[in-house]
C-alpha positions in Angstrom: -22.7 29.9 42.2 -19.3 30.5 43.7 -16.6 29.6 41.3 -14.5 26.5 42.2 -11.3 26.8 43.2 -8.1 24.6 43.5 -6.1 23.4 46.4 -3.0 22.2 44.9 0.9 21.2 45.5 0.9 20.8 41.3 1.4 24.5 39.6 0.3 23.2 36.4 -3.1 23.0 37.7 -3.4 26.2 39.7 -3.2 27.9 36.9 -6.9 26.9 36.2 -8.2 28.7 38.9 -9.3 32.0 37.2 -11.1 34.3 38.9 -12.3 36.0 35.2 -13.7 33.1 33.2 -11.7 33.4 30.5 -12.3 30.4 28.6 -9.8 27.2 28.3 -10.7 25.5 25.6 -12.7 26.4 22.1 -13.8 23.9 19.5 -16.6 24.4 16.3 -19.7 23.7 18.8 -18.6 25.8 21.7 -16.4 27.2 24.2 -15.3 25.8 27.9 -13.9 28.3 30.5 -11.3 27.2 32.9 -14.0 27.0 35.6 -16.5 24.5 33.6 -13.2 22.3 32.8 -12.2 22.4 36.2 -15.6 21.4 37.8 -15.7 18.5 34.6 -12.2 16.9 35.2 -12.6 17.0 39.2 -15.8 14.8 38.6 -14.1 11.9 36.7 -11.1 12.5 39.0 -13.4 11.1 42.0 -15.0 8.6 39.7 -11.1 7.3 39.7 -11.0 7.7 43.5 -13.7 5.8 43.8 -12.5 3.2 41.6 -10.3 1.9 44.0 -7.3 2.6 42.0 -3.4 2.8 43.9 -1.0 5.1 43.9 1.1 5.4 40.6 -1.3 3.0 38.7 -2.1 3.8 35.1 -4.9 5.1 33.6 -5.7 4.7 29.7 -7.3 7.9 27.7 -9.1 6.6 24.6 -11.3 9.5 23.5 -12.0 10.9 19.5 -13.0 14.1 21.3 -9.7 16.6 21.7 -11.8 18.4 24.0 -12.8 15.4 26.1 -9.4 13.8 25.9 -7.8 17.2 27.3 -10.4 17.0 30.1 -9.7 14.0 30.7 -5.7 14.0 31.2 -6.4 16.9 33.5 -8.5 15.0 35.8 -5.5 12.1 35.8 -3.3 15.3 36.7 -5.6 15.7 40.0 -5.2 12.3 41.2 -1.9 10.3 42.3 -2.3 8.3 38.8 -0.2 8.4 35.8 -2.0 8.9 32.4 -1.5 6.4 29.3 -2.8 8.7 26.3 -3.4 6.7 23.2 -3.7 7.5 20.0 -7.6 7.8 18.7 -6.8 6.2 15.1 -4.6 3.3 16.6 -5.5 0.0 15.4 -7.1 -2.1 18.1 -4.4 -4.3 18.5 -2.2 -1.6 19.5 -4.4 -0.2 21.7 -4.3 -3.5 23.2 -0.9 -4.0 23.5 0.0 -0.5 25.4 -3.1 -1.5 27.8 -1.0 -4.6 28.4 2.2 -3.4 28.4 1.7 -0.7 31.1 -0.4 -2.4 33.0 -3.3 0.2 33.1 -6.1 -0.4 35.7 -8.7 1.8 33.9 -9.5 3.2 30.9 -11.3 7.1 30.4 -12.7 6.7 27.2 -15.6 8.7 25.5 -18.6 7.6 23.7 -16.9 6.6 20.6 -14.0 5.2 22.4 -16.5 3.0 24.1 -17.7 1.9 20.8 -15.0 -1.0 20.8 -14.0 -2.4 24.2 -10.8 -3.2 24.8 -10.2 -6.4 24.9 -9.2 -7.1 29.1 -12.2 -8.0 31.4 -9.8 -6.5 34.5 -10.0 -2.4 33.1 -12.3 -0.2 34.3 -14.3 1.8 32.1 -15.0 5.4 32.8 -16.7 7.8 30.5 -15.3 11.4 29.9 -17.4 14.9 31.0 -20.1 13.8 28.7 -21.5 11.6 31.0 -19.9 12.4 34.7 -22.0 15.0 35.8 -20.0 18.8 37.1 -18.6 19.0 40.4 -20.3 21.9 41.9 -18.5 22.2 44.7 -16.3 25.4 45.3 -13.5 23.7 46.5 -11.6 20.9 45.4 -8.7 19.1 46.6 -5.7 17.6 45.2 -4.1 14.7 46.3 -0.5 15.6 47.5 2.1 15.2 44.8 5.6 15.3 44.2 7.8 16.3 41.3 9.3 13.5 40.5 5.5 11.7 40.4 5.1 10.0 37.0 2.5 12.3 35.5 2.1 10.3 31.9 3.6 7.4 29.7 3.7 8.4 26.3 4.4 5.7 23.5 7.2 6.6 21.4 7.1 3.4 19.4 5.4 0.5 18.8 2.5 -1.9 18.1 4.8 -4.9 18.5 6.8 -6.4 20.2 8.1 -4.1 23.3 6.8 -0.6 23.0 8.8 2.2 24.8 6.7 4.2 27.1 8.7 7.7 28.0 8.0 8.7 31.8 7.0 12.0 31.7 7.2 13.7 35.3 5.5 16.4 37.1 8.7 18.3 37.2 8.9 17.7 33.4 5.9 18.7 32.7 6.3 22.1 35.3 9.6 22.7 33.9 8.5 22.4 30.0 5.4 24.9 30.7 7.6 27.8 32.0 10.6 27.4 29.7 8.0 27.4 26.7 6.0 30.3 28.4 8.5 32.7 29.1 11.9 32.2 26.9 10.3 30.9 23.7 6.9 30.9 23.0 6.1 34.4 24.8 2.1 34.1 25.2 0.5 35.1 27.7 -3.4 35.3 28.5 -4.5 37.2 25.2 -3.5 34.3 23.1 -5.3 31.7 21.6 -3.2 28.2 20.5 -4.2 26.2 17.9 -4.3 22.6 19.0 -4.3 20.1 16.2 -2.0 17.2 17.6 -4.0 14.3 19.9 -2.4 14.2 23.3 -0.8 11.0 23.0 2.0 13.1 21.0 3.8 15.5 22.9 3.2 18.2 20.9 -0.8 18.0 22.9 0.5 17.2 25.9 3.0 20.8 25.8 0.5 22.3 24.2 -2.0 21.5 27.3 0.7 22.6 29.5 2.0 25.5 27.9 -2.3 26.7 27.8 -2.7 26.1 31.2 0.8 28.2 32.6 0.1 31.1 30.8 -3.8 31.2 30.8 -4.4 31.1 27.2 -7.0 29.6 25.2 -6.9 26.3 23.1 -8.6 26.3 19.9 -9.7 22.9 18.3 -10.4 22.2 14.8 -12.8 19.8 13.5 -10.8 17.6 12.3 -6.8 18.0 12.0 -7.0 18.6 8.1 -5.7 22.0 6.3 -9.0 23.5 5.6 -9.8 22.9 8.9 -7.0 24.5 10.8 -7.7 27.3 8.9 -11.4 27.2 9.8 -10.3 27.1 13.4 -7.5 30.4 13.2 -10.1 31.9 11.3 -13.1 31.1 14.0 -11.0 31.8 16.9 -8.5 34.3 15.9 -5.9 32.0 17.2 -2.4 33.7 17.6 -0.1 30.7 18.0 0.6 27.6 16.0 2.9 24.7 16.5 3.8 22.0 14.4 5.8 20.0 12.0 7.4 21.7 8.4 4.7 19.7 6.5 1.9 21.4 8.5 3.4 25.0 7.2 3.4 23.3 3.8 0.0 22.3 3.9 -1.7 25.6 5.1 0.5 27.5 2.1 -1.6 25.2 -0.4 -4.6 25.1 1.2 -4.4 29.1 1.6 -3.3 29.2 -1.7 -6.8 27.9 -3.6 -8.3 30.7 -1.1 -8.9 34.6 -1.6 -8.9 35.1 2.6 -5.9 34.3 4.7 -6.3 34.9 8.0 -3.9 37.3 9.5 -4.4 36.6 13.3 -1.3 34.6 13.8 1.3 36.4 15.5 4.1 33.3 16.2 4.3 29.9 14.6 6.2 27.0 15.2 7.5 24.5 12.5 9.6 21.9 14.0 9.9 18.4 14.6 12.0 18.1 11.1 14.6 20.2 9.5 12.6 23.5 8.4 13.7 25.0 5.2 14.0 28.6 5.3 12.8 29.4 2.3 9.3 27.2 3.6 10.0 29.6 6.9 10.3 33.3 4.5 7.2 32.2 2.7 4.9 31.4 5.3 6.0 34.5 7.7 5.5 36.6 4.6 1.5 34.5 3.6 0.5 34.9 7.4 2.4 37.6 8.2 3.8 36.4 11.5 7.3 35.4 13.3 8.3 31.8 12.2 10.8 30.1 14.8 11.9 26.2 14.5 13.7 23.9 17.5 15.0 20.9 18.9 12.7 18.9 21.2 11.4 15.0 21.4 9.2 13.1 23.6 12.0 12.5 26.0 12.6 16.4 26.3 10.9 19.2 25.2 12.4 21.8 24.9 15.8 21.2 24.2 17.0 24.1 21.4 15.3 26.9 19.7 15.6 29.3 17.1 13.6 32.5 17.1 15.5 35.0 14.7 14.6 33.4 11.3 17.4 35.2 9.7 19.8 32.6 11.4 17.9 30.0 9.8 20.0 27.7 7.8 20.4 23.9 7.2 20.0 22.1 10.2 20.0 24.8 12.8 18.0 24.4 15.5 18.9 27.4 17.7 20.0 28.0 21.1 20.3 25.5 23.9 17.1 26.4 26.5 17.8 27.6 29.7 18.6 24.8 32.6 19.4 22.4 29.4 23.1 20.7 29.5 23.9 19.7 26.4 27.5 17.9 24.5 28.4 16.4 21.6 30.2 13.3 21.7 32.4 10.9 19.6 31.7 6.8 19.4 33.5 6.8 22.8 31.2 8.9 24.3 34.3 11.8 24.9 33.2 15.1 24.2 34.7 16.6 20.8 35.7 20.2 20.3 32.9 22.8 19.4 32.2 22.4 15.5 33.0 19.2 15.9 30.0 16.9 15.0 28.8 13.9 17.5 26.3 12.0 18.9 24.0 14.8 21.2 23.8 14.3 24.8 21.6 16.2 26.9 20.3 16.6 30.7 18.6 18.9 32.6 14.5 19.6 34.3 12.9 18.6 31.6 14.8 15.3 30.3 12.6 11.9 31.2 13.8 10.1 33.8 13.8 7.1 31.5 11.3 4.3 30.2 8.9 2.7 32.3 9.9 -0.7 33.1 12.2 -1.5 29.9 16.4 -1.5 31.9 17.4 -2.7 28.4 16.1 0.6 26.8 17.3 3.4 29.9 20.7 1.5 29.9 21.3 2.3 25.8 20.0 5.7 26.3 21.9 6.8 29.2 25.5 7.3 29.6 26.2 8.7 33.2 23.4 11.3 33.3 23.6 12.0 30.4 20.3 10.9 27.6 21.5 9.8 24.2 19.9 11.4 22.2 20.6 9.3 19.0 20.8 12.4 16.9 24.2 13.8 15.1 25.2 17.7 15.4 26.9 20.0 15.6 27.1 23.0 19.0 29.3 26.1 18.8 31.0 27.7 21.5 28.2 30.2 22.3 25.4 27.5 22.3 23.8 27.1 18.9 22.9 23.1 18.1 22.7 22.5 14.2 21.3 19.5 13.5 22.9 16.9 10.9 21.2 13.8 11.0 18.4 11.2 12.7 20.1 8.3 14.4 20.8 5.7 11.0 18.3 3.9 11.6 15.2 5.6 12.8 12.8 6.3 10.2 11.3 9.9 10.5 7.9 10.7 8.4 5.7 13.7 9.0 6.9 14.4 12.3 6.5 10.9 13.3 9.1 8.4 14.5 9.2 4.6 13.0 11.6 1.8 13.9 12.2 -0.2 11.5 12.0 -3.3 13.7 8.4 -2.7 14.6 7.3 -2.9 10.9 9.7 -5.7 10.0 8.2 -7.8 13.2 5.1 -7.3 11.7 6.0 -7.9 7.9 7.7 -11.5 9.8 4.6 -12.9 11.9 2.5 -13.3 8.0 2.8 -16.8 7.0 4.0 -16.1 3.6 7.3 -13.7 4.7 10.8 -14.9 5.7 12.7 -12.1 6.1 12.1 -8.4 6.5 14.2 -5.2 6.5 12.6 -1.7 6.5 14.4 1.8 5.7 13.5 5.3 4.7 13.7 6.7 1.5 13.3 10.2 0.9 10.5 12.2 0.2 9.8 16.1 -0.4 6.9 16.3 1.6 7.0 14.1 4.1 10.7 14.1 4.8 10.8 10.2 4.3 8.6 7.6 3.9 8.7 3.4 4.9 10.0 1.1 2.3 9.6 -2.3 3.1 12.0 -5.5 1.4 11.1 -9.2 2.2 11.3 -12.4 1.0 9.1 -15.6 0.8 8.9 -18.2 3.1 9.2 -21.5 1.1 6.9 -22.2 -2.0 4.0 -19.7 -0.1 3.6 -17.1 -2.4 3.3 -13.4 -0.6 0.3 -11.1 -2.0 1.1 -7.7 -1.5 -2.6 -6.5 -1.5 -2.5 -9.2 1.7 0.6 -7.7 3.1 -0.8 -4.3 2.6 -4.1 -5.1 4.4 -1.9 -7.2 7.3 -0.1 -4.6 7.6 -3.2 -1.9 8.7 -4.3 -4.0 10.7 -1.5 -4.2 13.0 -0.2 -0.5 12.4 -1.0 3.0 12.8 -1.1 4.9 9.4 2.5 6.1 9.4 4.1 3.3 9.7 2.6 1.7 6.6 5.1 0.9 4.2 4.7 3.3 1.1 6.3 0.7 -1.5 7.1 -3.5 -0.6 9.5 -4.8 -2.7 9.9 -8.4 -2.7 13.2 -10.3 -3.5 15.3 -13.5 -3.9 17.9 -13.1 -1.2 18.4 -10.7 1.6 21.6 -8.9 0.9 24.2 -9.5 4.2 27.6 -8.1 5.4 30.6 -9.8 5.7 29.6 -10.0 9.6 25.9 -12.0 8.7 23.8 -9.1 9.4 21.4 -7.4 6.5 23.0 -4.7 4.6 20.6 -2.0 5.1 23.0 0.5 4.0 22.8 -1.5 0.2 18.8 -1.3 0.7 19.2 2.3 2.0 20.6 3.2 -1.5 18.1 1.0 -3.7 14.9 2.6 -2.1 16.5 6.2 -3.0 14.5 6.2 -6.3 11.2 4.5 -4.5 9.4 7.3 -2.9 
């Protein structure tokens, strides 16, 4: 059979055609070359056209299956609608609520996403590969697209109350593949990337992107524990890894209880959180590969990186990517001298062009062009971004970003709470952890076994309050708001 080919205005997706067979995508039951993924994710791409669907309108991705998931966001990539990835382990309320909130007009979900229905009679369901049969034709078109086209919503917060959805662009997403590609991650068709994160996180989503640019192949691992990942390096000889500090610290132990470490990896990523370099000198020295670390979230990726780990040091993040303006600012948004620390600012081809249909959220995060983003640092004269601290409020575990209002909304709506207030405290592995304070509401008396259990219900795992602490009276500021800073220090010895 002659192999497909693609007829495209979107580079991302011309760089499946592949005229070799290399393969795209390997997982513990098999592999998928570029040519079987393309033939699978242009058949549910007509089941969408058929669908009926409009220009621009969403389209939910609900699959267990990493495999199936990435199929599926790239058959969303060859139609003119914008994907909605959610998270596989999200509570069903949540996964309602981001159906809701961005409107989505069908859902691509696979057989254990179709397990639960969500709860909206006007979605469409569509199942993944599994149960569209392969395009066999050899040519398939694209409908024409534009780089400013809103390629994906991703959910940066939220399973109450207003969720941000980022707008992720084709541009962005063109822009973050080559910059990755060529200046920072350097791989190329010989490499395999290890692809552990779901692709509601924007770790998959680059990861996807940065595969597809430089023809490499993503390896899967059964499930995204320690023992697992190394399964997968091991099984596929993968080359590349990205992810957050506590992923480096988990390997090192799991590697530890084993006589084998696999010495395929040639370049590894730990980022998302401050890396410590001695965390960075162990790990190069266990795997015996290059260790970098850098400066990206959802709303930009990549923003800084660091790639000599000899520079490594506290907080620095590297060197501002190509095409990426970036400033430090004071409270009055003027910029301050270099070495002077600020608020960041950044803009530039891959920044979002803001959050879907929330004014109140793009006017606090943009200041004429310029993103805010929320983060203090530091930038010298010849580029280098150190990074001093998360915006004072924002709670960052694992790699993951909680608001404190989302959990305190939820700790609000039980019967038995009156007020809530939510901070970090710190924590070795984990960087910090949720600590939740409340008080009762009346004579009700407030279980925490109850709580706990409300709490799950209505909230993804990482946003679970490691310790509740219930008290009398809600300490306040001489202004009448709570005095987080006085809860701040209290939770210190929590974790």
């Amino acid at each position: 059979m002659k192999k497909p080919q693609l007829r495209s205005t979107n580079s991302i997706l011309d760089d499946l055609n592949d005229e070799e067979g290399s393969d795209l995508i390997s997982t513990p039951t098999g592999r998928m070359t570029r040519s079987a993924a393309l033939r699978r994710a242009h058949g549910i791409a007509r089941r969408l056209e058929r669908a009926g669907l409009d220009n621009g309108d969403r389209v939910a991705i609900l699959c267990q299956s990493p495999a199936e998931a990435t199929i599926a966001f790239l058959a969303t990539l060859m139609t003119p609608y914008c994907a909605v990835p959610l998270h596989p382990m999200a509570p069903q309320a949540a996964i309602g609520q981001i159906l809701q909130s961005s409107s989505a007009k069908a859902v691509i979900a696979d057989r254990d996403g179709l397990l639960e229905r969500p709860a909206a009679t006007d979605i469409i369901m569509i199942g993944t590969a599994e149960d569209v049969p392969d395009d066999t034709g050899s040519e398939f078109r694209v409908a024409p697209q534009d780089s400013d086209d809103i390629a994906a919503l991703l959910y940066t917060s939220g399973t109450t109350g207003a969720p941000k959805a980022v707008m992720i662009t084709l541009g962005n997403l063109q822009s973050m593949a080559e910059e990755l590609v060529v200046d920072f991650f350097r791989v190329d068709r010989s490499d395999t990337l290890l692809m552990a994160a779901p692709i509601s996180n924007i770790y998959g989503v680059s990861l996807i992107a940065v595969a597809l640019r430089a023809r490499a192949t993503l390896s899967i691992p059964a499930a995204p524990r320690p023992d697992a990942i190394l399964e997968a390096i091991e099984r596929d000889q993968v080359t590349f890894l990205a992810g957050i500090p506590m992923i480096g610290r988990m390997l090192l132990g799991a590697v530890g209880k084993s006589d084998h470490r696999p010495q395929s990896l040639r370049r590894v990523l730990l980022a998302g959180t401050k890396l410590d370099p001695a965390l960075a000198d162990t790990f190069a020295a266990t795997f015996g590969c290059e260790v970098m670390t850098g400066y990206a979230m959802t709303e930009a990726v990549p923003l800084a990186m660091a790639l000599d780990r000899t520079a490594f040091r506290g907080g620095y993040v590297g060197q501002i990517a190509q095409g990426i303006e970036a400033r430090i600012v004071n409270e009055a948004m003027v910029p301050v001298a270099p070495g002077e620390p600020g608020e960041i600012l950044v803009r530039g081809p891959v920044v979002t062009p803001g959050y879907w249909m929330n004014e109140d959220a793009n006017t606090q995060a943009f200041h004429e062009g310029w993103f805010r983003t929320g983060d203090i640092g530091r930038l010298d004269d010849n580029g280098h971004l150190e990074l001093i601290d998360r915006a004072k409020e924002i709670i960052k575990t694992a790699g993951h970003t909680v608001y404190p209002s989302e959990v305190e909304a939820v700790l609000a709506a039980h019967p038995a709470v009156g007020e809530a207030a939510v901070v970090g405290a710190p924590h070795e592995g984990l960087d910090e952890v949720v600590v939740a304070y409340f008080t009762r509401r009346g004579p009700n008396e407030a279980d925490l076994s109850e709580l706990r259990s409300w709490c799950k219900e209505r909230l993804i795992s990482w946003k679970l309050p490691r310790k509740l602490v219930a008290i009398d009276v809600m300490p306040m500021t001489a202004t009448g708001k709570i005095a987080k800073a006085q809860l701040s220090g209290a939770a210190q010895g929590t974790s």
